[in-house]
BADO-507683 format. One record per atom (N, C-alpha, C): residue number from 0; residue in three letters; x, y, z. Coordinates in Angstrom, 3 decimals. Layout:
// residues N
<NUM, ala, <X, Y, Z>>
...
This chain:
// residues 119
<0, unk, <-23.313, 78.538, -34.870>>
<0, unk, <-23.095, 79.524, -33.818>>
<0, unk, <-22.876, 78.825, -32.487>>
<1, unk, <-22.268, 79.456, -31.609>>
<1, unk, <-21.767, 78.816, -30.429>>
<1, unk, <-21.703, 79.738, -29.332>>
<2, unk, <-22.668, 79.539, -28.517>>
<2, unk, <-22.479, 80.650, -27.368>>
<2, unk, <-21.906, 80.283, -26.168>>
<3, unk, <-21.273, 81.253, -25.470>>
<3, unk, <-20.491, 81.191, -24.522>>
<3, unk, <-20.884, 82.160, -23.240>>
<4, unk, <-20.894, 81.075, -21.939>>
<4, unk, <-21.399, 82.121, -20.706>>
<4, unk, <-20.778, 81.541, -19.908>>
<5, unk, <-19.679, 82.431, -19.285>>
<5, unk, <-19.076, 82.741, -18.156>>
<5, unk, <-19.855, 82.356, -16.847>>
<6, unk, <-18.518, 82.223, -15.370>>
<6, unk, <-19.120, 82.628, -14.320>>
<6, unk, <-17.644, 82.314, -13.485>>
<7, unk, <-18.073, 83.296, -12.368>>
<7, unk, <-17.010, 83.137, -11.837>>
<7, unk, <-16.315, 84.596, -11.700>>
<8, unk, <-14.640, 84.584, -10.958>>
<8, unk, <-14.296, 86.058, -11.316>>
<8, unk, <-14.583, 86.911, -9.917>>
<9, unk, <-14.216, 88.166, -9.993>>
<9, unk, <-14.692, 89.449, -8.527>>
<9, unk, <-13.749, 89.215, -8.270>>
<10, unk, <-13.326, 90.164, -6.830>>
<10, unk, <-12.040, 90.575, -6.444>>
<10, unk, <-11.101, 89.357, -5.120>>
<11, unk, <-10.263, 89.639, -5.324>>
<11, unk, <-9.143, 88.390, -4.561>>
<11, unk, <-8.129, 89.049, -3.840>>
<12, unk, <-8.087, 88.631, -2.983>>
<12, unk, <-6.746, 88.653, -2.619>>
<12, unk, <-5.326, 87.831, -3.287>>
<13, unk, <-4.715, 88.911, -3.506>>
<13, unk, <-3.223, 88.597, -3.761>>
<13, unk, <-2.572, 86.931, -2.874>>
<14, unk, <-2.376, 85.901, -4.064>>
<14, unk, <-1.663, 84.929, -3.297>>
<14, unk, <-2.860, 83.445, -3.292>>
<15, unk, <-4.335, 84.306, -3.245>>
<15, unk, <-5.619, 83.322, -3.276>>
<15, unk, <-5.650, 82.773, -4.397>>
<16, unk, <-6.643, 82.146, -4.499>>
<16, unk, <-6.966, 80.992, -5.947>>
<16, unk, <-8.191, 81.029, -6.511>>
<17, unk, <-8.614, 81.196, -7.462>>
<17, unk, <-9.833, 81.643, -8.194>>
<17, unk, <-10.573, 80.576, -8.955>>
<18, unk, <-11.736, 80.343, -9.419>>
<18, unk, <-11.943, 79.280, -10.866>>
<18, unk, <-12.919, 80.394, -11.278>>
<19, unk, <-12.586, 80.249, -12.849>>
<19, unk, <-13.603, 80.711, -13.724>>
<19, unk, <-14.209, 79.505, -14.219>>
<20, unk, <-15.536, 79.353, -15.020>>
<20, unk, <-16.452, 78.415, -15.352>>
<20, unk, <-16.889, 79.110, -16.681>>
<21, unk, <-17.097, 78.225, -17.995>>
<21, unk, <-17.312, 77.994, -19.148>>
<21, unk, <-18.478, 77.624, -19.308>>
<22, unk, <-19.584, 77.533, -19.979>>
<22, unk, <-20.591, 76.707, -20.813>>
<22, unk, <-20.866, 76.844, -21.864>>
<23, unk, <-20.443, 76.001, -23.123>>
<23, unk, <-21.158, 76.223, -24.279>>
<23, unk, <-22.352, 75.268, -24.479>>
<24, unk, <-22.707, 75.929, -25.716>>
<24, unk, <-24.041, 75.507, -26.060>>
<24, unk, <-24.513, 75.969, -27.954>>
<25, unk, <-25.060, 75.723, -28.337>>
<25, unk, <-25.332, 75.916, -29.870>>
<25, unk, <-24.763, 74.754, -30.569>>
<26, unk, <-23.792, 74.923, -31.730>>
<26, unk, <-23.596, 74.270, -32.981>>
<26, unk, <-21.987, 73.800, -31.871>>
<27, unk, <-21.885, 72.632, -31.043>>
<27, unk, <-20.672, 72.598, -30.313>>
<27, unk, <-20.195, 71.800, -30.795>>
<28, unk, <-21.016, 70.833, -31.192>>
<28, unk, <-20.376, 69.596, -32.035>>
<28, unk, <-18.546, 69.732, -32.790>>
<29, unk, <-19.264, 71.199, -33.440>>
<29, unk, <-17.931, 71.251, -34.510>>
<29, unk, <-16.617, 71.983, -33.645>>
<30, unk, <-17.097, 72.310, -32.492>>
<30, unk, <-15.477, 73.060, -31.454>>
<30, unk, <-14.279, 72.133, -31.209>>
<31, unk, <-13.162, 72.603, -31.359>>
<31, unk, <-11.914, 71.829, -32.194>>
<31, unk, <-11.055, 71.983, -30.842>>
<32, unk, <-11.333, 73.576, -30.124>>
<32, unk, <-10.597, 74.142, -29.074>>
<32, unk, <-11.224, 74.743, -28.307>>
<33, unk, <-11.066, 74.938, -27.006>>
<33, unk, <-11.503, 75.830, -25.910>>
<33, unk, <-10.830, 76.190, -25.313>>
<34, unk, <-10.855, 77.420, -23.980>>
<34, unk, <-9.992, 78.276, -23.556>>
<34, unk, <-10.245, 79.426, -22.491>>
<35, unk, <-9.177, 80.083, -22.302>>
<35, unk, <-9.604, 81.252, -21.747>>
<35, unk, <-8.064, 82.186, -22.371>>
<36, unk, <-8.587, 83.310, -22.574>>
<36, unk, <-7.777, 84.686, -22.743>>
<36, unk, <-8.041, 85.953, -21.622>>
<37, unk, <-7.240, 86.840, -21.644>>
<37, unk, <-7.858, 88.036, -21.268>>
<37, unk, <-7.206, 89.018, -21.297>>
<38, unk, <-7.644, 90.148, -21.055>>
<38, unk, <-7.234, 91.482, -21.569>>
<38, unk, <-7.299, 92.772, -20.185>>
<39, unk, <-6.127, 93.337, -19.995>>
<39, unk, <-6.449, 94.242, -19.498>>
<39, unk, <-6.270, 95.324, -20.136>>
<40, unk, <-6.706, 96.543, -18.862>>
<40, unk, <-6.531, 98.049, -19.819>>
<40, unk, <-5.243, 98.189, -20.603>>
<41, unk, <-5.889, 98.823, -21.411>>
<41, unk, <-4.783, 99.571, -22.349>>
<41, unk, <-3.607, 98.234, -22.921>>
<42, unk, <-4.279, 96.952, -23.010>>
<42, unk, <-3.389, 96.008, -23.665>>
<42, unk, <-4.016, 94.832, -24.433>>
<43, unk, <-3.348, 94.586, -25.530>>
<43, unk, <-3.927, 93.235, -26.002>>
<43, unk, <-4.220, 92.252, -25.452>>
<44, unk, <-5.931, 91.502, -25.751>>
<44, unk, <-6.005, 90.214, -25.078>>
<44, unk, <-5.084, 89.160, -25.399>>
<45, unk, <-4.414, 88.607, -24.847>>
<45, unk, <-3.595, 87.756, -24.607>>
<45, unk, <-4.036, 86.206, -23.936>>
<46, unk, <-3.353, 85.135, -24.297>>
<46, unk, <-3.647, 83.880, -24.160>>
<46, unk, <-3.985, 83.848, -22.536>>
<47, unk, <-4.266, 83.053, -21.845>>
<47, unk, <-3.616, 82.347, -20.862>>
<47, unk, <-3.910, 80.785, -20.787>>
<48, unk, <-4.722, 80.186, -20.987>>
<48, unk, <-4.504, 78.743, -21.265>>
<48, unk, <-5.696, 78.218, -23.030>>
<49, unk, <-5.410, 77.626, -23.718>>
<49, unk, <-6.264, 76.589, -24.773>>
<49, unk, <-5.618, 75.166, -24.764>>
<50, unk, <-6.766, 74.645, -25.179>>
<50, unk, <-7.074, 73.214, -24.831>>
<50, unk, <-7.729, 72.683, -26.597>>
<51, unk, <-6.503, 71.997, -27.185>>
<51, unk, <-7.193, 71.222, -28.280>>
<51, unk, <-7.991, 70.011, -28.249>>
<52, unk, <-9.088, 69.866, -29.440>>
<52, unk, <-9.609, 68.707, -28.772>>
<52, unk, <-8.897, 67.639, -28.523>>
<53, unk, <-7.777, 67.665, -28.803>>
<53, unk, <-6.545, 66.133, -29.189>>
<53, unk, <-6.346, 66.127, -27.886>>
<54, unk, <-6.405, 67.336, -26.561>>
<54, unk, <-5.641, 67.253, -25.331>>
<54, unk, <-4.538, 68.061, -25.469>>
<55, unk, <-3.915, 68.592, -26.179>>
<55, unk, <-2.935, 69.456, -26.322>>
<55, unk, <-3.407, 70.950, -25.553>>
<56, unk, <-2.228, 71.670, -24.310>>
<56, unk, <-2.968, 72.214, -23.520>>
<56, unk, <-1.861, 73.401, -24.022>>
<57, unk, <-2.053, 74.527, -23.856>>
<57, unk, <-1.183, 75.884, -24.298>>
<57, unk, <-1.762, 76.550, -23.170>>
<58, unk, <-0.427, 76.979, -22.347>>
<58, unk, <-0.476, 77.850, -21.016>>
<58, unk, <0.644, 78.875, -21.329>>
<59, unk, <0.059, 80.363, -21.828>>
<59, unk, <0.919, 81.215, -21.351>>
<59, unk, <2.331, 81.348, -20.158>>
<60, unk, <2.665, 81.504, -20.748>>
<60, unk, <4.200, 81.899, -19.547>>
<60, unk, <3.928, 82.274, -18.138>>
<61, unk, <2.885, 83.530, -18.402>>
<61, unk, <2.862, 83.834, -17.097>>
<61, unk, <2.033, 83.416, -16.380>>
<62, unk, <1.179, 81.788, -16.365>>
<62, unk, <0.436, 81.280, -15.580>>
<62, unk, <0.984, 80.062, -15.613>>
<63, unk, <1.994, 79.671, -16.397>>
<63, unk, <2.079, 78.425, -16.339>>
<63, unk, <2.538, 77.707, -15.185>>
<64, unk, <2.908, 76.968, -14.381>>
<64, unk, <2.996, 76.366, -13.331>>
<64, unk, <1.813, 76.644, -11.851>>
<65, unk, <0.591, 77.531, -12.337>>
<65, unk, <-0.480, 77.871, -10.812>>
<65, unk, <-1.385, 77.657, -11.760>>
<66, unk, <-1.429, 77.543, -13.161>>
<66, unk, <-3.091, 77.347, -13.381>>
<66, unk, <-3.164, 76.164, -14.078>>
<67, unk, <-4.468, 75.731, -14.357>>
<67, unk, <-5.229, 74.315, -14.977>>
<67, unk, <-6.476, 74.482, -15.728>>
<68, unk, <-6.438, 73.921, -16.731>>
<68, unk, <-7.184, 74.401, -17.373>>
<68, unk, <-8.196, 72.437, -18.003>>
<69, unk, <-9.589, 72.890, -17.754>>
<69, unk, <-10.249, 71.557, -17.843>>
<69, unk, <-11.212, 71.449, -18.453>>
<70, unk, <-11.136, 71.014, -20.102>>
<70, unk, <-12.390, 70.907, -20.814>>
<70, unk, <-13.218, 69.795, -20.871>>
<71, unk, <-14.515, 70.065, -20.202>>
<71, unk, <-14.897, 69.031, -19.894>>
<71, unk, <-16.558, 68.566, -21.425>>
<72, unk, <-16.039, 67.906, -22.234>>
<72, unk, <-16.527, 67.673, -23.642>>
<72, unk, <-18.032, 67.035, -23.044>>
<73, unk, <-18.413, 66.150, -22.130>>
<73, unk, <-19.775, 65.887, -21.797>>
<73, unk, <-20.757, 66.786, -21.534>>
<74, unk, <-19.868, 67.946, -20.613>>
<74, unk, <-20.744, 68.981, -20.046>>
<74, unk, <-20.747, 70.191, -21.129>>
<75, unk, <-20.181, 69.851, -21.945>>
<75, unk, <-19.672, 71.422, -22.553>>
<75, unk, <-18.738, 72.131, -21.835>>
<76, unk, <-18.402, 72.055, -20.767>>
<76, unk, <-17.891, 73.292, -20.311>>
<76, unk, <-16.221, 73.319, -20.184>>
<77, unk, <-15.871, 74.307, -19.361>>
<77, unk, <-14.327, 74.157, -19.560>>
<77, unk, <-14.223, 75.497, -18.046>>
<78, unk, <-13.281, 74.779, -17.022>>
<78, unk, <-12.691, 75.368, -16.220>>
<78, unk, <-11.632, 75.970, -16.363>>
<79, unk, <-11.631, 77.376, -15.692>>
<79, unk, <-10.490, 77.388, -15.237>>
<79, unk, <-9.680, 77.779, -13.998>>
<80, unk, <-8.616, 77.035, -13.161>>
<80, unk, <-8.239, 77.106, -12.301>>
<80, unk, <-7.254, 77.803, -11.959>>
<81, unk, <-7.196, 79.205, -11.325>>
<81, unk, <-5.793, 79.798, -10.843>>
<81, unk, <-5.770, 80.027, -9.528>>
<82, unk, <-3.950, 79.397, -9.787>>
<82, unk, <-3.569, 79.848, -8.377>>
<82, unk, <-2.532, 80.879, -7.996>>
<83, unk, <-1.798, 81.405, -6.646>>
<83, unk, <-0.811, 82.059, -6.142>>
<83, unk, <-1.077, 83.518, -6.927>>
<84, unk, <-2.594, 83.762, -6.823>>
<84, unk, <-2.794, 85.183, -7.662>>
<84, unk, <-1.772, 86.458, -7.310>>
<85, unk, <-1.280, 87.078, -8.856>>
<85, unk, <-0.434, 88.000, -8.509>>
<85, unk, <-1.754, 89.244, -8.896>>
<86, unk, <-1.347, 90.924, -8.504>>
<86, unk, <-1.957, 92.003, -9.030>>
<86, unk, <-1.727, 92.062, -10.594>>
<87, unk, <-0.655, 91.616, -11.377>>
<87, unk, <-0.871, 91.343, -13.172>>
<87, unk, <-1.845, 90.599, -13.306>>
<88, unk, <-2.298, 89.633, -12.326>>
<88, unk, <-3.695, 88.757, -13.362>>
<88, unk, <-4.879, 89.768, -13.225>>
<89, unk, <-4.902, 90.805, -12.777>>
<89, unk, <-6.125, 91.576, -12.812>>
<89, unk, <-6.365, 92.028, -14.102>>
<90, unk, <-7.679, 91.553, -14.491>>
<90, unk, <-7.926, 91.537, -16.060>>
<90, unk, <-9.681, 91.030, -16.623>>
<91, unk, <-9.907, 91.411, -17.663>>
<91, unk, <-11.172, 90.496, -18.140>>
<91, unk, <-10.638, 89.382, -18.631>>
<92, unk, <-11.221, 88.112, -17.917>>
<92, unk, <-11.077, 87.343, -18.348>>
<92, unk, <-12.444, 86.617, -19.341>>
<93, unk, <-11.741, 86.128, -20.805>>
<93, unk, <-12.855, 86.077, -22.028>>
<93, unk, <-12.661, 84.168, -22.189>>
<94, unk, <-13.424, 83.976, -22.075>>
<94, unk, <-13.887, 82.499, -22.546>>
<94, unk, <-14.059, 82.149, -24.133>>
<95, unk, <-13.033, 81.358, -24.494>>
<95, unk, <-13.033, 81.792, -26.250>>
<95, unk, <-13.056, 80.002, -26.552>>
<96, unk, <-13.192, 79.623, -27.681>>
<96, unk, <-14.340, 78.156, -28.294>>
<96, unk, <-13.461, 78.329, -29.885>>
<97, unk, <-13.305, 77.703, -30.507>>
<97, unk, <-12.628, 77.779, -31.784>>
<97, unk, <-13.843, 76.602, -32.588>>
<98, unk, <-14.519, 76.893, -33.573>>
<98, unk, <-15.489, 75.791, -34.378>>
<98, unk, <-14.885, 75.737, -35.686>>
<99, unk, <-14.805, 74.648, -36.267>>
<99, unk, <-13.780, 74.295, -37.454>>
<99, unk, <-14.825, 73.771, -38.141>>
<100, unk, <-15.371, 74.121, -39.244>>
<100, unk, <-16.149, 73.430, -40.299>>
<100, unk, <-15.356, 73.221, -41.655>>
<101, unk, <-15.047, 72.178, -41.897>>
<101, unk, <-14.388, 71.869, -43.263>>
<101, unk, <-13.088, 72.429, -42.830>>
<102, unk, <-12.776, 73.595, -43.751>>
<102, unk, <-12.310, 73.913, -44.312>>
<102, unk, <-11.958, 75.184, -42.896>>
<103, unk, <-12.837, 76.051, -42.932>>
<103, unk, <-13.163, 76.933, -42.152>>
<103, unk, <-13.196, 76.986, -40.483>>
<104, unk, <-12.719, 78.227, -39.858>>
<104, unk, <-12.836, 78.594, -39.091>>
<104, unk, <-13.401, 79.378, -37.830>>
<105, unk, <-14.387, 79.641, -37.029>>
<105, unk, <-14.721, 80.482, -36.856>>
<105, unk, <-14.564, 80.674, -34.862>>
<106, unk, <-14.555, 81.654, -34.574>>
<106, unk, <-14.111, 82.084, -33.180>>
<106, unk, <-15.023, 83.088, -32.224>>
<107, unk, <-15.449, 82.373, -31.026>>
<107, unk, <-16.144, 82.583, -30.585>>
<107, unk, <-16.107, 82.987, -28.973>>
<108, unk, <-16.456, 83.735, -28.701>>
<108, unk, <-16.047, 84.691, -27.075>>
<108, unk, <-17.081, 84.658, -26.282>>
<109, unk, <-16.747, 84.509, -24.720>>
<109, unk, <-17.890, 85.143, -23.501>>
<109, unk, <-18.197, 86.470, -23.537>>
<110, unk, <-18.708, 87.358, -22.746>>
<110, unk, <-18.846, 88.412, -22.397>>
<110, unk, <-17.786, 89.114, -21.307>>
<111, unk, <-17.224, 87.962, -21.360>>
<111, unk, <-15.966, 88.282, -20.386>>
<111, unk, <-16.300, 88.699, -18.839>>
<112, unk, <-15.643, 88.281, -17.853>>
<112, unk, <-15.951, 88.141, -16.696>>
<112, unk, <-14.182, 88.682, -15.754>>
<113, unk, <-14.380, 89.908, -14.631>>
<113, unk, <-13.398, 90.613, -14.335>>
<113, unk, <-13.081, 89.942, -13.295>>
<114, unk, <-11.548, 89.876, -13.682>>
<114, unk, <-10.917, 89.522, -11.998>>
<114, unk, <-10.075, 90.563, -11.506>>
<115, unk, <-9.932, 90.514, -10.193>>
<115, unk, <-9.087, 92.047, -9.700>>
<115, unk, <-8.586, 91.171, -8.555>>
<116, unk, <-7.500, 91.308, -8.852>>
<116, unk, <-6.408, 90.808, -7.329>>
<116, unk, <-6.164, 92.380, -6.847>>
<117, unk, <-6.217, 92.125, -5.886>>
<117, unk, <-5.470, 93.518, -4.888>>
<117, unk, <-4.211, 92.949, -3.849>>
<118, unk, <-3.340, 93.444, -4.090>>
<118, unk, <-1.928, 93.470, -3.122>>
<118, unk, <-1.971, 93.883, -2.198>>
């Protein structure tokens, strides 16, 4: 098991720059990937950046060139950095951990933490 706690997030101004903050903790050893997704109303959670353990980084389209994304394997944790906030990034943003045993897979989420840009 692998738990995940947020921080970070609340409301912004349009154009400002935000970080969300990661910590895992439990069975971490076996986490392969880390990340962030998020979801707003009435839509599927959707990517916005993962981070394999190899370094291989996957940034959604629509953040790619303002955000950064930083897993930091000593601390456990994993940042994330956005910038030139538009009113679309207003969303829960979910802190998600991928643990690979053998064979197997298993996937693991924050409690999710809200950001709200206002225009």
């Amino acid at each position: 098991q692998v738990q995940l706690v947020e921080s970070g997030g609340g409301l912004v101004q349009a154009g400002e720059s935000l970080r969300l903050s990661c910590v895992a903790s439990g069975s971490i050893f076996g986490i392969t990937s880390m990340g962030w997704h998020r979801q707003a109303p009435g839509k599927q959670r959707e990517l916005v950046a993962e981070q394999s353990n190899g370094g291989f980084i996957d940034y959604a389209d629509a953040v790619k060139g303002r955000s950064s994304v930083f897993w930091d394997m000593r601390k456990n944790s994993d940042d994330l950095q956005m910038r030139s906030l538009k009113h679309e990034d207003t969303s829960v943003y979910y802190c998600h951990a991928q643990e690979r045993v053998q064979a197997a897979t298993w996937d693991y989420w924050g409690q999710g933490t809200q950001v709200t840009v206002s225009s």
